[in-house]
TORTORTOR-652549 format. One record per residue (C-alpha): residue number from 1; residue in one letter; x, y, z. Coordinates in steps of 0.05 Angstrom, whole numbers, padded with zeros to 5 digits. Example, Ala and Ser with C-alpha at 12.3 -4.5 7.8 and 13.67 -1.06 7.14 Angstrom:
! residues 2
(1,a,(00246,-00090,00156))
(2,s,(00273,-00021,00143))
//
This chain:
! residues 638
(1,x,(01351,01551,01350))
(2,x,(01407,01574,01390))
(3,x,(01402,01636,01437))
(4,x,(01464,01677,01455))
(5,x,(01456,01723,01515))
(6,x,(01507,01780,01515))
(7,x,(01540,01818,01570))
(8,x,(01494,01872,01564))
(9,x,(01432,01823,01572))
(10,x,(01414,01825,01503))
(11,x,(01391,01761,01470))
(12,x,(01413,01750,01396))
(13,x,(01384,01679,01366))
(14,x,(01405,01636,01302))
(15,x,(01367,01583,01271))
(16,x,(01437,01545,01256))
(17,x,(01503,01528,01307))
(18,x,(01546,01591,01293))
(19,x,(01613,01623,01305))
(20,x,(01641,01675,01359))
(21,x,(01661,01710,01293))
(22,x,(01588,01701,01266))
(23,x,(01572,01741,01331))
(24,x,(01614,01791,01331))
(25,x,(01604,01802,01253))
(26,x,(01531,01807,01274))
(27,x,(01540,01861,01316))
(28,x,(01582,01906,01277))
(29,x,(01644,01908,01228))
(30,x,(01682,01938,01279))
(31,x,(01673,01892,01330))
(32,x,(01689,01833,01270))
(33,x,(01751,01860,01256))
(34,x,(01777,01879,01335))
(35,x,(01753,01798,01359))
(36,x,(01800,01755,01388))
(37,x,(01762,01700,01422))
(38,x,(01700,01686,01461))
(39,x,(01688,01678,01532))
(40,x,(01628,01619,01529))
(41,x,(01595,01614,01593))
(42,x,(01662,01654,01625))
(43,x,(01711,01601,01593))
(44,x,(01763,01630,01533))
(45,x,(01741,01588,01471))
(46,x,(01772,01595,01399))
(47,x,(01727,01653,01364))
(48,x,(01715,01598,01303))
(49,x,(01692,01542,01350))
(50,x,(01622,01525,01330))
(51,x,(01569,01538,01384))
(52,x,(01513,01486,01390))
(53,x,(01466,01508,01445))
(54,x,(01444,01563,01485))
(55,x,(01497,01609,01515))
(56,x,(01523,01668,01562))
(57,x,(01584,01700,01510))
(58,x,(01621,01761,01509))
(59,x,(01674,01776,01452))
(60,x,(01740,01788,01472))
(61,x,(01781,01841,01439))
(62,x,(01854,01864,01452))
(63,x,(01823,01911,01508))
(64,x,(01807,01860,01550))
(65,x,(01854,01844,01611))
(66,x,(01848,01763,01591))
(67,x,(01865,01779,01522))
(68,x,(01942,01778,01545))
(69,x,(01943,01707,01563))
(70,x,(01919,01689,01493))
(71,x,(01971,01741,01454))
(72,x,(02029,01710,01505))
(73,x,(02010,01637,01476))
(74,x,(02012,01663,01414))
(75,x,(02068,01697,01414))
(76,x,(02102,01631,01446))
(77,x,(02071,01591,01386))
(78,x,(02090,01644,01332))
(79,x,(02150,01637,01357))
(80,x,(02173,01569,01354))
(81,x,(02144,01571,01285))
(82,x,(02195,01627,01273))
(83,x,(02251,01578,01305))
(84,x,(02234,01513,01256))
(85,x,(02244,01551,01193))
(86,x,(02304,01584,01213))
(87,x,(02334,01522,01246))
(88,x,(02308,01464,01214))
(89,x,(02321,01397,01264))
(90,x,(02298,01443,01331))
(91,x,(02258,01404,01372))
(92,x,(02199,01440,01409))
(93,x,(02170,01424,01481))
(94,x,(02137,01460,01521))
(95,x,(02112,01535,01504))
(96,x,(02062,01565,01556))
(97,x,(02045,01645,01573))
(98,x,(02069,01666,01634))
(99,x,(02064,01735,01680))
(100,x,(02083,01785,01631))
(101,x,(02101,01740,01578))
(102,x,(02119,01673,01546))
(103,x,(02170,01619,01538))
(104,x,(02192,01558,01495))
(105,x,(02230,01511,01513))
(106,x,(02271,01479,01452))
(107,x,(02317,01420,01441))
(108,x,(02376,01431,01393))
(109,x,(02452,01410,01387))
(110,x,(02476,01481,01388))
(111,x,(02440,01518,01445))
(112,x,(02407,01585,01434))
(113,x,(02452,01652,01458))
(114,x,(02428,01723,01463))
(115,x,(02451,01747,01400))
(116,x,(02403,01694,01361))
(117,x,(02341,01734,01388))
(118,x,(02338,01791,01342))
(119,x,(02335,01738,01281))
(120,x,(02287,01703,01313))
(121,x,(02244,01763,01328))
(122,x,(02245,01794,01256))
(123,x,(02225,01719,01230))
(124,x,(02159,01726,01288))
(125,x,(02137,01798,01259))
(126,x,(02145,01767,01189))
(127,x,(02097,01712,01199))
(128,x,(02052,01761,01239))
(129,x,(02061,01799,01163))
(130,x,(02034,01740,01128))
(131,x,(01969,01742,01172))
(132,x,(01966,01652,01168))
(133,x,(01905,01622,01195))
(134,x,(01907,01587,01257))
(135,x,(01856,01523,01261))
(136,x,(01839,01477,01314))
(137,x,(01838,01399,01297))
(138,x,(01833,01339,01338))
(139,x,(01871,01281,01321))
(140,x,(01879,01211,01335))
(141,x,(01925,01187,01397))
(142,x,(01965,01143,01351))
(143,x,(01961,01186,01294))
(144,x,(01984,01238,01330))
(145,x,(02052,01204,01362))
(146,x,(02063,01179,01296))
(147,x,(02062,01243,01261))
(148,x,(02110,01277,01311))
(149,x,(02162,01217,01314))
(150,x,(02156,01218,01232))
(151,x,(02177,01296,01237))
(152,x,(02237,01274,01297))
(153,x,(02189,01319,01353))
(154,x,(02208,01254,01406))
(155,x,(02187,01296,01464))
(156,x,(02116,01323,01437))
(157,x,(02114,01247,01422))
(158,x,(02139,01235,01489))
(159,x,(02081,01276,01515))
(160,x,(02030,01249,01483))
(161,x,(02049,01183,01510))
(162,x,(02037,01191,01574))
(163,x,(01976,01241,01573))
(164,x,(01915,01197,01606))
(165,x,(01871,01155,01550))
(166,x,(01815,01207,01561))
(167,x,(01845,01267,01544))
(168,x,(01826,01292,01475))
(169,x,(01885,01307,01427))
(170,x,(01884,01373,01390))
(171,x,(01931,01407,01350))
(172,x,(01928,01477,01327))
(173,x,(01951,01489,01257))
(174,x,(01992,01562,01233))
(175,x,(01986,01565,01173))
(176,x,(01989,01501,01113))
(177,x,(02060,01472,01153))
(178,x,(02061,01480,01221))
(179,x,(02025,01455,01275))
(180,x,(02034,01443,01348))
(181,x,(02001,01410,01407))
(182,x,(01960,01444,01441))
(183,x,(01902,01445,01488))
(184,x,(01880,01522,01457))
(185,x,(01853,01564,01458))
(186,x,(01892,01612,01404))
(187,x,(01879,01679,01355))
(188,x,(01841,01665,01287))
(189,x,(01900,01678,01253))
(190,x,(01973,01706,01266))
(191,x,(01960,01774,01239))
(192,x,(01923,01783,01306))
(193,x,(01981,01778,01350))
(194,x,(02004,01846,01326))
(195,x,(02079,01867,01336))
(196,x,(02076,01886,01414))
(197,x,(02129,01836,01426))
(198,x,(02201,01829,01444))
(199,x,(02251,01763,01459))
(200,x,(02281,01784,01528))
(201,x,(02332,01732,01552))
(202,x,(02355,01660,01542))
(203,x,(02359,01609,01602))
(204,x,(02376,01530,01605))
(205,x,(02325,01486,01633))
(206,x,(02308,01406,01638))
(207,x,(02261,01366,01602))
(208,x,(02191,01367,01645))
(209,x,(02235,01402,01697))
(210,x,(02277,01338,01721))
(211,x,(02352,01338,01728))
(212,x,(02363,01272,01710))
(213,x,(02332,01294,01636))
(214,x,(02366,01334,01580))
(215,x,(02380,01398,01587))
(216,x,(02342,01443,01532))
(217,x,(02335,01521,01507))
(218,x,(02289,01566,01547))
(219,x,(02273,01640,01505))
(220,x,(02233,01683,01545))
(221,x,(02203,01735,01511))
(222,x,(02136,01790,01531))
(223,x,(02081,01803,01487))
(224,x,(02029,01864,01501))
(225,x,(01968,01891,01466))
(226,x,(02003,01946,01441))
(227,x,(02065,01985,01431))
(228,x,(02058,02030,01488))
(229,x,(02046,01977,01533))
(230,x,(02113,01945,01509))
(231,x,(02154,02002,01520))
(232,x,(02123,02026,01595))
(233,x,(02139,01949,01605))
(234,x,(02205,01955,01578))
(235,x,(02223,02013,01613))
(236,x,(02203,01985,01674))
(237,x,(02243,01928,01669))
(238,x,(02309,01976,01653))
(239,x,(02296,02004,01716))
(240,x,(02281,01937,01755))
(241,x,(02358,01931,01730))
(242,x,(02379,01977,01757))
(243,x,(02344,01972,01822))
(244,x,(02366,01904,01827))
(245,x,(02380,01881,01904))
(246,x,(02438,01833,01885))
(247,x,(02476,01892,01853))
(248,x,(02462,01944,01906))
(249,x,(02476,01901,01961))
(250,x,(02547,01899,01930))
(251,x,(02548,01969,01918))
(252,x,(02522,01993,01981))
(253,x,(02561,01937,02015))
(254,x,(02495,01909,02048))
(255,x,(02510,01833,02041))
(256,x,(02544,01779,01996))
(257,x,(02522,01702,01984))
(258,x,(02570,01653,01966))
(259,x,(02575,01580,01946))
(260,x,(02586,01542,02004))
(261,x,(02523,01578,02036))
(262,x,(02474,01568,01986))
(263,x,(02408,01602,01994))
(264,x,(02440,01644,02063))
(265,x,(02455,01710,02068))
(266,x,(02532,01740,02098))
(267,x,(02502,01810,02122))
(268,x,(02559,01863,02120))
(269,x,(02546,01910,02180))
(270,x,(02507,01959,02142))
(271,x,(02454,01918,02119))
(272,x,(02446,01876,02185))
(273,x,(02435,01955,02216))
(274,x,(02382,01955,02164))
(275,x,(02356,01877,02191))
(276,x,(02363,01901,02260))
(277,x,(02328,01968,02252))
(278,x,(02270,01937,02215))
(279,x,(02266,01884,02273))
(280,x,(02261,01923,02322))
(281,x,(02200,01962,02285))
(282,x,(02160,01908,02276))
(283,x,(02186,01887,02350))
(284,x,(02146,01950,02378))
(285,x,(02098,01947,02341))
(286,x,(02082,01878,02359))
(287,x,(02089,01893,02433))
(288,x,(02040,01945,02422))
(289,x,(01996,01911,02404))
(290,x,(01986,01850,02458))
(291,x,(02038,01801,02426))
(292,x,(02087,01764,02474))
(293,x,(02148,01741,02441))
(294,x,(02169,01672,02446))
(295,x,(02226,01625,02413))
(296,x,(02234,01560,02390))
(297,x,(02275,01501,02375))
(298,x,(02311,01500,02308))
(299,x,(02316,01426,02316))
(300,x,(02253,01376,02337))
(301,x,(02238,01306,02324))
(302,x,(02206,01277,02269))
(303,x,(02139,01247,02306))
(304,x,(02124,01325,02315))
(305,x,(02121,01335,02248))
(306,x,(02091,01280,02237))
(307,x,(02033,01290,02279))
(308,x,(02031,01368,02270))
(309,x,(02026,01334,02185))
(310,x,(02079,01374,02160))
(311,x,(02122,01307,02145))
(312,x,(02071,01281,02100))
(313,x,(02053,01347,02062))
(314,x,(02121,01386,02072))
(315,x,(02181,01340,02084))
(316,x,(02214,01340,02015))
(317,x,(02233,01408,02027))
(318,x,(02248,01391,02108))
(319,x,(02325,01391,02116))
(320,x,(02332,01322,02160))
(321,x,(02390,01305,02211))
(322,x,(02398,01246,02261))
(323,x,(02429,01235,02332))
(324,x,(02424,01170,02374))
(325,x,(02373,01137,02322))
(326,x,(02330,01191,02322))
(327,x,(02300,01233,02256))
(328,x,(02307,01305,02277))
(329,x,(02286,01360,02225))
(330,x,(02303,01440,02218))
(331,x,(02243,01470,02226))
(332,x,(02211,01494,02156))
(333,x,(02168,01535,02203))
(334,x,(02146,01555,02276))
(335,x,(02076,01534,02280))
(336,x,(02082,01462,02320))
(337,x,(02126,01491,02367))
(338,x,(02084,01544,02388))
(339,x,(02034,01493,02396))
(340,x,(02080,01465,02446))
(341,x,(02087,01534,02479))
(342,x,(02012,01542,02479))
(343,x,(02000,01466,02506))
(344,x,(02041,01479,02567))
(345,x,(01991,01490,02630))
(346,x,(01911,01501,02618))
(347,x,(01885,01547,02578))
(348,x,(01818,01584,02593))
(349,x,(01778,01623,02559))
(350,x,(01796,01680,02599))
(351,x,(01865,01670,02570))
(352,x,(01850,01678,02500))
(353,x,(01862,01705,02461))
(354,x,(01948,01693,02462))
(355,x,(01986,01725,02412))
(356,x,(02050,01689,02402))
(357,x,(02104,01723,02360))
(358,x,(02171,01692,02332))
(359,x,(02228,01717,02292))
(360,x,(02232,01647,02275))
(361,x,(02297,01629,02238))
(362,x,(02276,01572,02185))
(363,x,(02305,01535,02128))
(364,x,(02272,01495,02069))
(365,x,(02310,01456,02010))
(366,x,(02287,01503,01960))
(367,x,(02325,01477,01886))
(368,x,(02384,01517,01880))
(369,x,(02366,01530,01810))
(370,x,(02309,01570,01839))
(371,x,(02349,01608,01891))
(372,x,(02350,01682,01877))
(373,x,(02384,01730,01918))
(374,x,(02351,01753,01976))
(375,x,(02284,01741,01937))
(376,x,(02284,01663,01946))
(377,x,(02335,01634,01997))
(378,x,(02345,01565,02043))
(379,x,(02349,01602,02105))
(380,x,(02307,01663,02124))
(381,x,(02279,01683,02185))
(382,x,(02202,01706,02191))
(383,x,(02166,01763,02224))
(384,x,(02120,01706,02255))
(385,x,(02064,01701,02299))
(386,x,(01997,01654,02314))
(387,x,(01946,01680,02353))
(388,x,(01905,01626,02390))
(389,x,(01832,01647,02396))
(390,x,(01753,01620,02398))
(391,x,(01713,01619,02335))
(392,x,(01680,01676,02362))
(393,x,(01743,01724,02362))
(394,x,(01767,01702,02290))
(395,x,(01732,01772,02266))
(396,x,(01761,01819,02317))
(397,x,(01827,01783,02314))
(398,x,(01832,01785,02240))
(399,x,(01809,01858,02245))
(400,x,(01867,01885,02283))
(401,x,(01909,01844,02252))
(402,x,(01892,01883,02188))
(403,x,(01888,01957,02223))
(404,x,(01961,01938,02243))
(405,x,(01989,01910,02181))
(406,x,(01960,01974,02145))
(407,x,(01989,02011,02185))
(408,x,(02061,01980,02183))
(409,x,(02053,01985,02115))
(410,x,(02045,02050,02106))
(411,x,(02104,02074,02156))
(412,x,(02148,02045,02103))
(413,x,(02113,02077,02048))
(414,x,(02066,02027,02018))
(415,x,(01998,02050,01998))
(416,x,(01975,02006,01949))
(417,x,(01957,01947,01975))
(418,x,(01913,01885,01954))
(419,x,(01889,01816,01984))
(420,x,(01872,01750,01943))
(421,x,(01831,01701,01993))
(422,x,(01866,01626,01984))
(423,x,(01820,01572,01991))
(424,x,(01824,01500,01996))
(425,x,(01891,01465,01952))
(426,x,(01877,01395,01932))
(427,x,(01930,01370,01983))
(428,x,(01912,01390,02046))
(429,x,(01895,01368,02110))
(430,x,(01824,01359,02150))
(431,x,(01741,01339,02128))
(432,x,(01715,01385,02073))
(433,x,(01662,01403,02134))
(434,x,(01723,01441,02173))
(435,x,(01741,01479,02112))
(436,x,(01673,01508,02103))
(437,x,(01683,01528,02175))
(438,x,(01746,01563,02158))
(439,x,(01733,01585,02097))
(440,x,(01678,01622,02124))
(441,x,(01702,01649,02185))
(442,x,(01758,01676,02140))
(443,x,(01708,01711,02100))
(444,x,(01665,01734,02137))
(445,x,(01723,01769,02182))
(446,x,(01756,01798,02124))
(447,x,(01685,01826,02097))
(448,x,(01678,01859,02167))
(449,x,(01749,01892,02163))
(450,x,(01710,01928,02095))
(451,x,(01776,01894,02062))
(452,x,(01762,01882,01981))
(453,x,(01796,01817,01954))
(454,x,(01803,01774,01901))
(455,x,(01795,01696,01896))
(456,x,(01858,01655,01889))
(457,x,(01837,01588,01881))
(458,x,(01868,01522,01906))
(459,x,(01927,01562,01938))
(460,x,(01912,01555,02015))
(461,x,(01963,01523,02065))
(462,x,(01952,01451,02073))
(463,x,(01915,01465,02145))
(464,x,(01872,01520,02122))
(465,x,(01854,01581,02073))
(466,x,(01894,01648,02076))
(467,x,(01898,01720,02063))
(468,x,(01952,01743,02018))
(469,x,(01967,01821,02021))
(470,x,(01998,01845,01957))
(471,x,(02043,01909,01951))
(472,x,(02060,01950,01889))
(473,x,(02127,01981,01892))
(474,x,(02149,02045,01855))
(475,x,(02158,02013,01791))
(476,x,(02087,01988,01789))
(477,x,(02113,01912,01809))
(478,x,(02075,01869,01859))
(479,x,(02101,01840,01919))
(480,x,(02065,01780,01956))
(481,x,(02084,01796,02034))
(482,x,(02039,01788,02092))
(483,x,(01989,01727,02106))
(484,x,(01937,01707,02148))
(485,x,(01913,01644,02154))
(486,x,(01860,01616,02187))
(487,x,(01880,01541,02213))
(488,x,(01823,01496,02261))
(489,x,(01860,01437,02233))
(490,x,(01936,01439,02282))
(491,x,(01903,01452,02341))
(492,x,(01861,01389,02328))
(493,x,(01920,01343,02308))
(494,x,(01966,01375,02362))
(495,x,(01917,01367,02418))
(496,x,(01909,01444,02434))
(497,x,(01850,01460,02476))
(498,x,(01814,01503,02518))
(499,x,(01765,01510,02587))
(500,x,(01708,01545,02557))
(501,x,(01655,01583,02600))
(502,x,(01614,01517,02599))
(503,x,(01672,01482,02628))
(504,x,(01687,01437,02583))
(505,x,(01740,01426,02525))
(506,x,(01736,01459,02464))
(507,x,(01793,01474,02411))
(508,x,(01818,01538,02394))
(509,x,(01826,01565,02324))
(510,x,(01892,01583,02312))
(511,x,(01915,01645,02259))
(512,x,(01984,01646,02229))
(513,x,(01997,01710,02217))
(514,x,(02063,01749,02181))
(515,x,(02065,01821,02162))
(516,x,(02136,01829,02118))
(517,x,(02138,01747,02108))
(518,x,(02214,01738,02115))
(519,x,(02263,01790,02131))
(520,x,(02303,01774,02076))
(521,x,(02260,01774,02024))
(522,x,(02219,01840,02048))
(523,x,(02297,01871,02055))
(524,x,(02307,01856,01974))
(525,x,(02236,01885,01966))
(526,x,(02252,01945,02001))
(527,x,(02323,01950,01968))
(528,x,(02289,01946,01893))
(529,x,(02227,01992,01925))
(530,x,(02272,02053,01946))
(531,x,(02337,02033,01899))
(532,x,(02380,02044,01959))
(533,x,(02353,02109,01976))
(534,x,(02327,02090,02042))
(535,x,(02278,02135,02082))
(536,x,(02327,02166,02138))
(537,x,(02299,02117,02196))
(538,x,(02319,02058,02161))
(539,x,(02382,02085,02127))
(540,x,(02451,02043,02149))
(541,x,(02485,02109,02148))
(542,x,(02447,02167,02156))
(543,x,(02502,02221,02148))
(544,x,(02572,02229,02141))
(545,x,(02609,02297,02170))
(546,x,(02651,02326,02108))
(547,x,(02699,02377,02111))
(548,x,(02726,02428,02059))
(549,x,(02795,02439,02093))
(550,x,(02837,02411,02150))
(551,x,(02825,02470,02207))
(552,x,(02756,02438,02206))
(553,x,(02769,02368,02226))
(554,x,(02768,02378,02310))
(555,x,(02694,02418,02289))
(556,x,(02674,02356,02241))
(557,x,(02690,02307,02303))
(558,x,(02646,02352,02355))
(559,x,(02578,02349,02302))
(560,x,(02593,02275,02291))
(561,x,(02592,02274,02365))
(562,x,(02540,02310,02380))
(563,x,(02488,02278,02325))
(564,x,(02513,02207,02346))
(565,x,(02480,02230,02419))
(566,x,(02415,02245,02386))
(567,x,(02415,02180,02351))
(568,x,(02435,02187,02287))
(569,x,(02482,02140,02245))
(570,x,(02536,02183,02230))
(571,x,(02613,02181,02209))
(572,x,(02657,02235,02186))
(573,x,(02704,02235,02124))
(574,x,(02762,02281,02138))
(575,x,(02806,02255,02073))
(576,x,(02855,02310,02051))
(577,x,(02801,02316,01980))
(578,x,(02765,02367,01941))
(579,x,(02698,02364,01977))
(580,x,(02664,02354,01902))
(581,x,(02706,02292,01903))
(582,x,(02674,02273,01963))
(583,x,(02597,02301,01952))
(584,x,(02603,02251,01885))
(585,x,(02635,02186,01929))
(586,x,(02574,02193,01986))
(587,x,(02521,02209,01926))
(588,x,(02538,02146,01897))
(589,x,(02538,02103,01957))
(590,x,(02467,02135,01967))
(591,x,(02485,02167,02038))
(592,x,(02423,02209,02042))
(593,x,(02455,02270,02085))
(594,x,(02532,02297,02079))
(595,x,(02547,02346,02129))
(596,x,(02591,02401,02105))
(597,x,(02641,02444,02152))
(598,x,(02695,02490,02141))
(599,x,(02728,02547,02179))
(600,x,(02670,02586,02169))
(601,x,(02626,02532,02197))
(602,x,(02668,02518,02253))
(603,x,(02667,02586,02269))
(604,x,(02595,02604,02273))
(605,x,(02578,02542,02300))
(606,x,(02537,02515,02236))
(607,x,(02530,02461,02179))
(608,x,(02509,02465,02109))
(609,x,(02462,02401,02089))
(610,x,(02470,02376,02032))
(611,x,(02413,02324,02013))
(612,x,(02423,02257,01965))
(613,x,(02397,02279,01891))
(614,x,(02391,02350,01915))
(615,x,(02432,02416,01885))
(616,x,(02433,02462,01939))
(617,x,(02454,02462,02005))
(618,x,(02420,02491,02069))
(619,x,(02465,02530,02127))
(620,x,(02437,02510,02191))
(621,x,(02459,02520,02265))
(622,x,(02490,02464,02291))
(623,x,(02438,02461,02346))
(624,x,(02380,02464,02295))
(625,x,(02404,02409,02249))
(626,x,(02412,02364,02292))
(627,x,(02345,02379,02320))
(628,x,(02315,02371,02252))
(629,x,(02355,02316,02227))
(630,x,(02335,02276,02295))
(631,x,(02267,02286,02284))
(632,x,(02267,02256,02202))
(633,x,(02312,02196,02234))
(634,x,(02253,02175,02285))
(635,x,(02232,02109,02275))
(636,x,(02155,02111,02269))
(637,x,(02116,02096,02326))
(638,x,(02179,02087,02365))
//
């Protein structure tokens, strides 16, 4: 007898082993023909894998949100299927579902292009037309390396060669020809899949990701449950294009990268007045609220790192220098040496807790194959902080950390905001015993803040587990920006300590803390967010003074003048052109206020505003606009 308890509670029994699809059958025809796959005590199984003993199930249909993990694989399998028949001799590798879609990576002579995809995506919907079955099998370890060398598939043979002697080998069959290796689970058959897909873009990438290995044929493609899905997705990556930082930092003449600086930015004076504006936000912010600014040494000997733990965990992305025998290091990040700031003198408890903040400039040897604008770079500098406190104050700390990082937030115009809790990776540092500690304090502060989150696990620091706060931009994109982490293992390996009101020793816990992350990466975010249309406070150039006709130039000088003194970022443009000509040239450099004056301007004394992506134009006393146009430009909380 087998008992099947279903998400409603029910209880359905069989006198034989039986099928998700025997299930869902069970229920209902329509629920038979919509099934997918089973969840089987919460893990995704095939829906034709036999079940043997008593379980929790729930039949997954395309409305689930896990379903489009399982259509991704799919869609990478159906299409390498698509691939072999079309060009017989491709090799296939690896093929895994990724955020919003799939890849495969391929060996072949002749490497894929761009203008192969829409062959290969008419040969996926026909095999999704022919509806083949696709069944699980386990095979023999030498069988199975013998069958893919037979068919010239070296690397799945490759693969297979080095997987441990315990791990089952399964292959999942489309069809009566083609298989693949896989670890499953997939769709009953290919007809499933549905048509919700599209081949986006070709890349080049190594075997097992190793430079030393060939070079293969990466398709990326996206798969969805159905058409409408597709196209919002589609649409929203047409607009990610155009939003894209790298070409409106050219445009807007923000900053360049080049070659001999890999992975650091050249900011062009407009976008360092955007870095230095946002600074100095966060600057006041901080100040506000109890930090003390501090700065540390870009350079610092190896045994610090070593004893702080971030050589043994860290140092193959540590750039490393020497002078007079010694192993010196960039820093990666500012923690140790605000451990060293903190060690200096004793510490009470009357002293704590110290809030120490950084713009810390770091660099890591990130791959340059994974360097992306400002999104992923070598050098960066970070809104830092770590706030040295007693167990006791990890709830109150943590709390105003998160009434202030809402807050920031939400003067730049983000809303929507989420938080995944991080525990424990496999490589980390300290006892399992001062994890729990952590991990609890860390939850139990973030429960008092009323703050919602989801688990993310294994993806802590190495020294302890961590908030991640997650922002959705315009286009419905997230953003991973601000952390928190809670860390009782540095001050223990750094010997940071503390004259309790028992008078003795005792070790503060110590909570890295960022709000935008990196400057440069929370610049691209905000680039991409607004598409260059900056609110006014953060704007490079907030207005330029335009004139319709030369007797207004000594006028258009006197309001540039007179808004520079209320602080506005203002130039004029007194070019001998139509002032369509020049409404068009500032629209497209996204200057969100022009300035218009003629002789009738100049004689009463007034402007006429015309705003970025508006028609019409407002005629203001000089006097007023500036008043108004002062008060839009404030920097919040400033």
């Amino acid at each position: 007898m087998v008992a099947i308890t279903l998400p409603d509670g029910s209880v359905r029994r069989y006198d034989k082993p039986v099928t998700g699809a025997d299930v869902a059958a069970d229920i209902g025809p329509g629920l038979a023909k919509a099934a997918l796959a089973v969840k089987i005590n919460g893990d995704m199984k095939d829906l034709l894998l036999p079940i043997t003993e008593d379980v929790r199930l729930a039949i997954v249909t395309k409305k689930d949100p896990d379903a489009l993990e399982l259509l991704r694989h799919d869609a990478a399998h159906v299409m390498a299927e698509a691939v072999q028949e079309l060009y017989p001799g491709t090799q296939i590798t690896f093929g895994p579902s990724i955020e919003n879609g799939f890849y495969y990576d391929f060996a072949r002579d002749h490497p894929f292009t761009l203008d192969d995809l829409p062959k290969i995506e008419a040969k996926m919907k026909e095999i999704v037309d022919r509806d083949e079955p696709i069944r699980r099998e386990v095979w023999d370890r030498a069988q199975a390396i013998a069958h893919f060398k037979a068919q010239g598939e070296k690397y799945k043979a490759e693969h297979i060669e080095t997987l441990p002697s315990d791990v089952e080998i399964s292959v999942y069959k489309q069809g009566d020809k083609w298989l693949d290796l896989c670890l499953g689970p997939h769709l009953p058959s290919t007809g499933k899949l549905g048509k919700a897909f599209k081949l986006t873009k070709v890349a080049g990438a190594y075997w097992r990701g190793d430079s030393n290995n060939a070079m293969l044929t990466r398709i990326y493609g996206t798969a969805w449950a159905d058409d409408k899905q597709l196209a919002d997705y589609l649409t929203m990556l047409d607009e990610a294009e155009k939003r894209d930082h790298r070409r409106l930092g050219r445009e807007m003449d923000l900053f360049h990268m080049q070659e001999e600086a890999q992975g650091a930015v050249f900011w062009h004076p407009k976008g360092w007045t955007i870095y230095r504006t946002l600074q100095n936000y966060i600057r006041r912010r901080l100040e506000t609220a109890g930090y003390v600014e501090v700065n540390t040494p870009m350079l610092m000997d190896r045994v610090l790192w070593e004893k702080s733990g971030h050589w043994e965990k860290f140092h193959e992305h540590m750039f490393i220098s020497g002078s007079e025998e010694r192993t010196l290091a960039v820093k990666p990040m500012n923690c140790p040496g605000h451990v060293q700031i903190y060690n200096q003198g004793i510490k009470s408890y009357r002293d704590l807790p110290l809030r120490l903040a950084e713009f810390g400039s770091c660099h890591r040897n990130e791959p340059s194959g994974a360097l992306h604008g400002l999104m992923r770079v070598r050098a960066f500098v970070q809104d830092d902080a770590h706030i040295f406190c007693t167990e006791a104050q990890v709830k109150t700390e943590t709390k105003a950390f998160i009434d202030l990082l809402r807050t920031v937030y939400a003067d730049l115009g983000f809303t929507d905001v989420s938080v995944k809790f991080s525990d424990r990776p496999a490589k980390r540092a300290g006892t399992d015993e001062t994890w729990d500690r952590a991990e609890a304090a860390l939850k139990d502060a973030t429960d008092a803040a009323g703050l919602a989150w989801t688990l993310n696990p294994g993806e802590g620091a190495f020294y302890g587990p961590k908030l991640e706060f997650v922002l959705r931009d315009a286009i419905g994109r997230d953003w991973q920006c601000g952390t928190l982490q809670a860390d009782f293992v540095l001050p223990e390996r750094l010997d940071a300590n503390y004259i309790g009101e028992d008078g003795a020793k005792h070790r503060p816990v110590m909570l890295h803390r960022a709000i935008f992350g990196s400057l440069e990466r929370f610049i691209g975010m905000l680039i991409e967010n607004y598409a260059g249309k900056f609110p006014l406070w953060l704007t490079p150039l907030q207005a330029v003074v335009c004139t319709i006709t030369e007797e207004a130039n000594d006028y258009a000088e006197e309001v540039a003048a007179t808004l520079r003194a209320n602080g506005i970022r203002v130039e004029t443009d007194l070019r001998n052109e139509k002032i369509n000509y020049k409404v068009r040239e500032h629209s497209l450099a996204k200057v969100p206020v022009l300035v218009v004056v003629g002789k009738k301007e100049a004689e009463g004394r007034s402007v006429a505003l015309r705003r970025l992506g508006g028609a019409n134009q407002e005629v203001l006393a000089l006097d007023e606009a500036t008043d108004r146009l002062a008060k839009e430009a404030a920097v919040p909380g400033a």
